[in-house]
C-alpha positions, -999 to +999 in steps of 0.1 A: +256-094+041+224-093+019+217-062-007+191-038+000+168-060-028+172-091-006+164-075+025+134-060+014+122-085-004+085-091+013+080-049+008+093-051-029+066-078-034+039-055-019+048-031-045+050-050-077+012-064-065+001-024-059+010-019-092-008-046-105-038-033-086-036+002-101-036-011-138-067-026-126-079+007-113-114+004-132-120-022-104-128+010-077-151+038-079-125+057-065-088+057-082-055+058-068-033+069-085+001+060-062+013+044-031+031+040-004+047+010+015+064+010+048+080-022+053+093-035+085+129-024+087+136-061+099+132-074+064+100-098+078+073-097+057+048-092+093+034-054+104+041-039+064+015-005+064+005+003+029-009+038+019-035+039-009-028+077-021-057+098-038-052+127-055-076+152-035-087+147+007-121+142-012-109+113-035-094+098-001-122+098+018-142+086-006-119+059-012-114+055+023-154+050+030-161+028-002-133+013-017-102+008+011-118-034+021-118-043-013-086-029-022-070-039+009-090-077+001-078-071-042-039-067-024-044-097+000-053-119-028-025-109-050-003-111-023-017-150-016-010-159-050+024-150-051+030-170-023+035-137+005+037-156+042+003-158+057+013-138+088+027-113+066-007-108+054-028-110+086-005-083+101-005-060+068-021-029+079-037-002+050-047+033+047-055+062+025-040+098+019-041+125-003-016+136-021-030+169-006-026+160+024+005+146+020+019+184+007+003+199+033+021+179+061+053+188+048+063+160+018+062+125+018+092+121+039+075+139+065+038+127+065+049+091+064+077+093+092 
């Protein structure tokens, strides 16, 4: 039987590159200042949604409008260079929230089920 770590191993990946990304933060004209990854329960590394979180609906829209391809292409490139499977990375989907809107649909565990 493999430990949580092992089976999420592709979504565990996706994180450590986020976080690379946001100390790179000067890179967008919009920050984000968290995330959230949804990997697939399977432990794959294919279909993995990752939410770029703002911290106003303003800040995500912006960031959805001018910043979301070339984050989503900053995360790809990470993710290639650390050797994430290729059909993992076609199938990784992104998005971007508020932590605004994330309160005012009930919490995190809420907005993201």
């Amino acid at each position: 039987m493999s430990t949580p770590e092992e089976h999420f191993t592709w979504g565990i990946l996706v994180v450590d590159c986020l976080k690379t990304l946001r100390e790179h933060n000067s890179l967008f004209s919009v920050p984000f200042i968290d995330h959230e990854v949804i990997p697939n329960f399977d432990g794959t590394p294919d279909e993995i949604e990752v939410w770029f979180i703002c911290t106003t609906k303003r800040d995500s829209d912006r960031f959805r409008e001018e910043c979301l391809v070339a984050a989503t292409d900053a995360l790809k490139a990470e993710l290639t260079v650390r050797e994430f499977p290729h059909q993992g990375i076609i199938t990784l989907t992104t998005n971007c929230v508020s932590n605004e809107e994330i309160e005012a649909g009930g919490g995190r565990f809420y907005y993201f089920r």
